[in-house]
C-alpha positions in Angstrom: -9.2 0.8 54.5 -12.7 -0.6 53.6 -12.9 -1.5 49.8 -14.5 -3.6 47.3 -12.7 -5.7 45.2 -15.5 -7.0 42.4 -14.2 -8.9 38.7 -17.1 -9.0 36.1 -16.7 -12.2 34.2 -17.0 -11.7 30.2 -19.9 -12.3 30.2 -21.3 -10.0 32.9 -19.1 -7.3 31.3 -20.9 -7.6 28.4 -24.4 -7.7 30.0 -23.4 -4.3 32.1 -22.2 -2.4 29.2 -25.6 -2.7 27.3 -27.0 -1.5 31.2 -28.1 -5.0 31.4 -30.3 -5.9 28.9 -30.0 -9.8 28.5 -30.5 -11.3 25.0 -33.8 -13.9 25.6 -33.3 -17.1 26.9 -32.1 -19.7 24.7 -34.9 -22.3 26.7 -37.8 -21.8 28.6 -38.2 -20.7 32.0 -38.3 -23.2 34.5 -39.3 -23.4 38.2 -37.4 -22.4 41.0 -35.4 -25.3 42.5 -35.7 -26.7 46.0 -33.1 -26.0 48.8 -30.2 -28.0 48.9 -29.2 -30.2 52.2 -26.9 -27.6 52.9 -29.7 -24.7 53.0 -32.0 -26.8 54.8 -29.8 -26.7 57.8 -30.2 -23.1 57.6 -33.6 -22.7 59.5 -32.0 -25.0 62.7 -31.6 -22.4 65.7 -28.1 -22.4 65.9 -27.4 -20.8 62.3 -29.8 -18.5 63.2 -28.1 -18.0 66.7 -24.6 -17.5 64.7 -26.3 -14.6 62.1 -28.0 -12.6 65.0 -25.4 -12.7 67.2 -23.0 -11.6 64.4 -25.2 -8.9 62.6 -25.3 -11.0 59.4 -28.5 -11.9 59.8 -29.7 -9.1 57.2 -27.3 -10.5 54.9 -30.2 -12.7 53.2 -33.0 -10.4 53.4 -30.8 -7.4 51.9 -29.9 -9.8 49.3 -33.6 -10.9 48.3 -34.9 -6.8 48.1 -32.1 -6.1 45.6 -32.6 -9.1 43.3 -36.3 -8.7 43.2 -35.2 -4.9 41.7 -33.7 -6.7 38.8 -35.5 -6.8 35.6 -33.7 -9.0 33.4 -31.2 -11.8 33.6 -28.4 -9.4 33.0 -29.6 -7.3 35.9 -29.6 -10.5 38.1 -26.4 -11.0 37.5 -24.8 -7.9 38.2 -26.7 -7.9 41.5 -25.7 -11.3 42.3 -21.6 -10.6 41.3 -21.9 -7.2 43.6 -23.6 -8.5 46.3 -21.7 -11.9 46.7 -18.7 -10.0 46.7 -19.7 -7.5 49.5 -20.3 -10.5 51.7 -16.9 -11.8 51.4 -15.4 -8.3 52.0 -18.0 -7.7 55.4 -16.6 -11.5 56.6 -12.8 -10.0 55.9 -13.1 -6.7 57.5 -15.5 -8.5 60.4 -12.2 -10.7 61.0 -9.7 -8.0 60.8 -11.0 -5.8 63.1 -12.7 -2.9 60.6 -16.3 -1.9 60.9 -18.8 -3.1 63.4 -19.2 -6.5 65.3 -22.3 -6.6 64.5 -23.0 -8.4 67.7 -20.9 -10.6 70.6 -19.9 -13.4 68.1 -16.1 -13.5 68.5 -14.7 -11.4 65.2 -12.9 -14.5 64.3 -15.8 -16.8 63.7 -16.1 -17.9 59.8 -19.4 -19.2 60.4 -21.3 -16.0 60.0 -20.1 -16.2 56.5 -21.2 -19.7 55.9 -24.4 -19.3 57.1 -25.1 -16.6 55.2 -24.4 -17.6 52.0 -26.3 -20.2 52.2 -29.2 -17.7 53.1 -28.3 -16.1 49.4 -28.3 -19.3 47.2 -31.1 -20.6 49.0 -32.8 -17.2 47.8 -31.4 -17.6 44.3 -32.7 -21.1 44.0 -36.7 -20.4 44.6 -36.7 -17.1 43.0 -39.0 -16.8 40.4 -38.7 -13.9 38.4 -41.1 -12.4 36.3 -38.8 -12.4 33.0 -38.2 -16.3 34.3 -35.2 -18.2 34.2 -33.5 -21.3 32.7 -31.7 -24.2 34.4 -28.8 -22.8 32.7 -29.4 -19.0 34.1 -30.3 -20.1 37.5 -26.8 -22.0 37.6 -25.5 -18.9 36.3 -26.2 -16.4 39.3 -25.6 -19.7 41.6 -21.8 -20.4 39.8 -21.4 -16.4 40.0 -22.4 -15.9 44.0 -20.6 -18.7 45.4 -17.0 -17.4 43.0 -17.6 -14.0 44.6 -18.6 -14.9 48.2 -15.5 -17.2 48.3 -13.3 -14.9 47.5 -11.9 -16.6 44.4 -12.5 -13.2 41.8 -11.0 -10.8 44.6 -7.4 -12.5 44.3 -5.4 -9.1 43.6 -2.0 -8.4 44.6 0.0 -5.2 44.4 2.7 -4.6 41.7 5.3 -3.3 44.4 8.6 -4.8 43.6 10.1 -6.9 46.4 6.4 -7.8 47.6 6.6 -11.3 47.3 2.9 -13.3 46.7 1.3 -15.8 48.6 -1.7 -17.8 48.4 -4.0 -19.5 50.9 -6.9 -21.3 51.2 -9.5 -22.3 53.6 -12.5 -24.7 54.1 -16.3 -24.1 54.8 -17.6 -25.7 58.3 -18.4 -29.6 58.1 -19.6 -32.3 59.6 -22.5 -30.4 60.6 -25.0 -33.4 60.8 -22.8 -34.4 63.6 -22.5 -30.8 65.5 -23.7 -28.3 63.5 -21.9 -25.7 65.9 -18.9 -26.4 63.7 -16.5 -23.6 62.6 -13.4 -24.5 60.3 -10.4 -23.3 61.4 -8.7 -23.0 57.8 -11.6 -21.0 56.7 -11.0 -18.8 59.9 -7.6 -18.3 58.6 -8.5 -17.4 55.4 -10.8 -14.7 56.7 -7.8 -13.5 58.7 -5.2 -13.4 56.7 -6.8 -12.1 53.2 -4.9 -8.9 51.9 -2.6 -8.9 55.0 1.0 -8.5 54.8 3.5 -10.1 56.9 7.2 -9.0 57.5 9.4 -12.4 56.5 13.4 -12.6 56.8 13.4 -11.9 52.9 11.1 -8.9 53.0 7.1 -8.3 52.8 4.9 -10.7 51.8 1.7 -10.4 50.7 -1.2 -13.1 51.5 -4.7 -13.0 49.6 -7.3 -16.2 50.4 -10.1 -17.8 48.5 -12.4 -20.3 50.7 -13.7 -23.4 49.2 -17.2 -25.4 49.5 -17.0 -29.1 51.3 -18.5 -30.3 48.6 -17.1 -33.8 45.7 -19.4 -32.2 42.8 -18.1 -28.3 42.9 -14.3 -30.0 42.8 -15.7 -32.2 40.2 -17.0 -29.6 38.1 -12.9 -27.8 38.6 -13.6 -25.1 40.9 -9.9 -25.4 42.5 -8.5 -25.3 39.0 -10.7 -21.7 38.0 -9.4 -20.5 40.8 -6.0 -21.4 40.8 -4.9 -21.7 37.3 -4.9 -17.5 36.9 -2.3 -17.5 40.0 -0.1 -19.9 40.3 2.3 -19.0 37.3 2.6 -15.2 39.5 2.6 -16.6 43.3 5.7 -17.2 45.2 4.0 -19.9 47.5 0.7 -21.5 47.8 -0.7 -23.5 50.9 -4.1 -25.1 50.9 -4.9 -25.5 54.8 -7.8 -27.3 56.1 -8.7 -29.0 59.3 -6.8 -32.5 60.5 -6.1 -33.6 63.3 -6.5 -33.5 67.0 -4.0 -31.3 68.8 -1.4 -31.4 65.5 -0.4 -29.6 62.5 0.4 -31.6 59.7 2.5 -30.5 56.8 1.3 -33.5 54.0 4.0 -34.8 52.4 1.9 -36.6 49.6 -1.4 -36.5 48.1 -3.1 -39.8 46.3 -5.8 -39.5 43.5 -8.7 -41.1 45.6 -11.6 -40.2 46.9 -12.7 -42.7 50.0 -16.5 -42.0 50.1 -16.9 -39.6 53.6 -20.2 -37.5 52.8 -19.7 -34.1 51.9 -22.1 -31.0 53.4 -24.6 -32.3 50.7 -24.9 -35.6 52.4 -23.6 -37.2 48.8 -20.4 -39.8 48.9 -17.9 -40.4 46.4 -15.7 -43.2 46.1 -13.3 -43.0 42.6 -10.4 -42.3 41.1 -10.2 -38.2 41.8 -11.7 -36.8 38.6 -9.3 -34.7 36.8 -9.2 -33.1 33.3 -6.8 -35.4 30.6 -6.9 -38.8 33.1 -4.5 -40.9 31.2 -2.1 -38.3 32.1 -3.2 -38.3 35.7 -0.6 -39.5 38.3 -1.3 -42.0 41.3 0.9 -39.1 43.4 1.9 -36.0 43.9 3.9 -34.5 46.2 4.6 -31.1 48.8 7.4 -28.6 47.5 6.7 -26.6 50.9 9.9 -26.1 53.0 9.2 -28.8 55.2 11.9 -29.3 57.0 12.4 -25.9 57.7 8.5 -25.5 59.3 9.0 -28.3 61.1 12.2 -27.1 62.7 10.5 -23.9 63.7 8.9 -22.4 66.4 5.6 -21.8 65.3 3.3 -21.7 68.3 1.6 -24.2 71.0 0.2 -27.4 68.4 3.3 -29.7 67.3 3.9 -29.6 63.7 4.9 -32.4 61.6 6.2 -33.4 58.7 3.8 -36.2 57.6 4.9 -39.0 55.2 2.2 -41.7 55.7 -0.1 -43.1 52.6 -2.6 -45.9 52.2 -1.4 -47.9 49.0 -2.5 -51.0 46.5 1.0 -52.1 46.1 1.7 -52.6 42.6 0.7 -56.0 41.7 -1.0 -56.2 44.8 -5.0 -56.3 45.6 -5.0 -55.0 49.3 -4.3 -51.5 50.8 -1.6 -51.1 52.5 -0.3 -48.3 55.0 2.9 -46.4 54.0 4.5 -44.9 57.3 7.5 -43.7 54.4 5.4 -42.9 51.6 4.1 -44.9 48.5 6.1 -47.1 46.2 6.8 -47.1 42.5 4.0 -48.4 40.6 1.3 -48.5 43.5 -2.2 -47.3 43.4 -2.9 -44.3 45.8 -5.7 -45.2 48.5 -5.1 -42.4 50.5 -2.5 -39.4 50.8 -0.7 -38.4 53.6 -3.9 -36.2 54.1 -6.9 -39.0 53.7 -9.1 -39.9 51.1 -11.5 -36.9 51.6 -11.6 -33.2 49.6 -8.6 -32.4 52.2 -6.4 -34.5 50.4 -7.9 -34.0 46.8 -7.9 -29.9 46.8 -4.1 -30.7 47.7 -3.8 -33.0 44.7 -5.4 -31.1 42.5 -3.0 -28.0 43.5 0.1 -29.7 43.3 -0.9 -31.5 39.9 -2.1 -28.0 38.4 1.3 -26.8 39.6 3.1 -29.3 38.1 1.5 -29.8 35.0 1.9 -25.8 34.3 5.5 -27.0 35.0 6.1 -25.3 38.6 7.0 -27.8 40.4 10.5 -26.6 40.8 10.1 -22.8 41.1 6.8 -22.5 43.0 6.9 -24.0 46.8 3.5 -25.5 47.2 1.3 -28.1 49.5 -1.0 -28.6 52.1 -1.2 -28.0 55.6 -3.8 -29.2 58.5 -4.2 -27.4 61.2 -5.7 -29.1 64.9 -9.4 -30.4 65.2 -11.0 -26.9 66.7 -12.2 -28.1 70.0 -14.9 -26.3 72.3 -13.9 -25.9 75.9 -14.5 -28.5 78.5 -18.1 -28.6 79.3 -19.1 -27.7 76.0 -18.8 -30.7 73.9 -22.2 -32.1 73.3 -23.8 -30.4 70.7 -27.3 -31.0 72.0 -27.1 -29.2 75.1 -23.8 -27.2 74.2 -23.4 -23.4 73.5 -22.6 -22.1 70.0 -19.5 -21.0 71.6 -17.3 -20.5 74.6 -13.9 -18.5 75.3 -11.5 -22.0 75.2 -13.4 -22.1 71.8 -12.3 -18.7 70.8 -8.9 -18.7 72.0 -8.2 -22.3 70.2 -9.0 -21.0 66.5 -7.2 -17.6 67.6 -4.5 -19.5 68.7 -4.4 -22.0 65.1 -4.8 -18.7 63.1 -1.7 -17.3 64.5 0.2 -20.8 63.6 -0.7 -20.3 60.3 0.6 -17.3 60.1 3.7 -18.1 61.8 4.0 -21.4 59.7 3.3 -19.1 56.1 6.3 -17.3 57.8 8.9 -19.1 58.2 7.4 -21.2 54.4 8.7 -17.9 52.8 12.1 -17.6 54.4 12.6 -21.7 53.9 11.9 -21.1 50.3 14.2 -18.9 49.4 17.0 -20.5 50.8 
């Protein structure tokens, strides 16, 4: 069944009950703001290739006419909330089979969803209202379509006894300077998985997803934590999954508190101590409580899975990195986790440290898993002569999503031994 899962913040509640009428702005209006490196992709023919041939190439225009009904902030808003949410239900049921294609695009491309919220903020950026907008407003309506679109507000699961809960999450496409083809398999996953249940040796489980931006200043700003803080305390297991290695799973053993400096989709490089809130309480390390043993052991599907225990450490007392095959040391400074230095490794730090400092970490199997680089088929690698894509392609993410599945599987049963 088709539905729409939509959770007004406070503040929008309060907007819709007085039918939207927002109190004036605390600050002038301001001008709209330019498009982000992200959006500016957005005009390149193969976005635009990937939204026609999957119907969502509406998504943006639909979008615009029903914000330029709004007549006031609180309007916005509720437009915004509604809208961003609908797009992340149409990428779910698109995925799972419901509703129309909306063109050849396999249905278990992410990248229609990408694409086209990037067509919305881009929109929300430049508009210019008549009632005008603040800085503050404008980030607003941004903040509230990207929680919405991503899936983080339409976490819900059922209040069945003997349903047990799980968690998921995914990645946006990246690297797109370099190919800009690119579709994330652990965003695929997310898209494939959300609301499903699967049958586990210890009864039904039910799996709800949330897909996060490839981007240092949206984790900086505690986007993982919003999102995950309301659910750990009532999941059974959590996973973050993104995209690793070539021809591999990896289940990360350990995470390290560092960021190494690889751009993010905004072009913008960090390279610090990962940002957390209360830092003098902030560990160098944290670690997986995912059966790993047990997923390892398993049969899960065609890609090798291992159980992956190297770091990059500053030895304590040392000045050099050094490379871990067994894990760090006591007293060493993390320079990379088992799953690098980049937002891979830091959304699986700052899961595992959430779920330890809301003191889970020995009742709530958590970690991270990387799926296989999602290759195009042979003949289809170079991007500048390359098709968006191809059926080695398709069957390749097809073929990681049902891992992932398999792998939250047999996560479950290992658990509750």
């Amino acid at each position: 069944m088709t539905y729409l899962r939509v959770r007004l913040g406070a503040g929008a509640l309060g907007l819709a009950l007085v039918g939207g009428v927002a109190a004036a702005p605390t600050a002038s209006a301001t001008a709209a703001a330019p498009a982000t490196v992200e959006e500016q992709r957005l005009d390149q023919a193969t976005p635009q290739e990937i939204l026609r041939r999957s119907g969502f190439d509406t998504v943006a225009t639909g979008f615009t006419r029903a914000l330029e009904g709004a007549g006031s902030f609180g309007q916005a808003e509720r437009v915004v909330v509604r809208q961003g949410a609908r797009l992340w239900q149409r990428a779910v049921d698109r995925a799972q089979g419901r509703g129309p294609a909306g063109g050849d695009l396999s249905r278990d491309d992410d990248r229609p969803l990408y694409w086209a919220r990037l067509g919305m903020t881009r929109e929300v950026r430049q508009w210019e209202p008549e009632f005008g907008l603040t800085d503050a407003q404008r980030a607003s309506l941004l903040s509230a379509l990207e929680e919405n679109s991503r899936g983080e507000n339409a976490i819900s699961y059922p209040r069945a006894k003997g349903v047990k809960r799980i968690l998921l999450t995914g990645f946006d496409p990246f690297t797109l300077d370099r190919d800009v083809r690119i579709s994330n398999p652990s965003g695929a996953t997310a898209l494939a998985l959300d609301g499903t249940t699967i049958q586990t040796a210890d009864g039904p489980a039910r799996i709800e997803t949330a897909v996060f931006p490839v981007r240092w200043q949206d984790f900086a700003q505690g986007t993982v934590e919003r999102t995950l803080r309301r659910q750990l305390p009532r999941v059974d297991l959590f996973t973050t999954v993104s995209q690793g290695r070539v021809g591999r799973f990896d289940v990360e053993r350990t995470n390290g508190a560092w960021r190494g400096g690889f751009p993010d989709n905004e072009n913008v490089s960090r390279t610090e101590t990962i940002p957390v809130a209360d830092p003098a309480s902030q560990p160098q390390w944290t670690s997986t409580t995912l059966p790993y043993a047990q997923i390892v052991a398993a049969a899960t599907g065609r890609f090798p899975v291992y159980d992956h225990t190297s770091v990059t450490e500053i030895p304590a007392g040392g000045t050099d990195p050094v490379v871990r095959s067994d894990g760090p040391t006591p007293g060493s400074t993390a320079r990379a986790g088992g799953g690098g230095d980049y937002l891979s490794n830091e959304i699986a730090y700052r899961a595992t440290l959430l779920r330890d400092r809301l003191g889970l970490h020995d009742s709530l199997p958590g970690g991270h898993v990387h799926t296989p680089v999602l290759q195009f088929g042979t003949g289809n690698t170079d991007p500048a002569t390359g098709t968006v894509t191809d059926p080695e392609f398709v069957q390749n993410r097809l073929d990681i999503i049902a891992q992932v599945r398999a792998i939250v599987t047999v996560a479950v049963r290992g658990a509750g031994r």
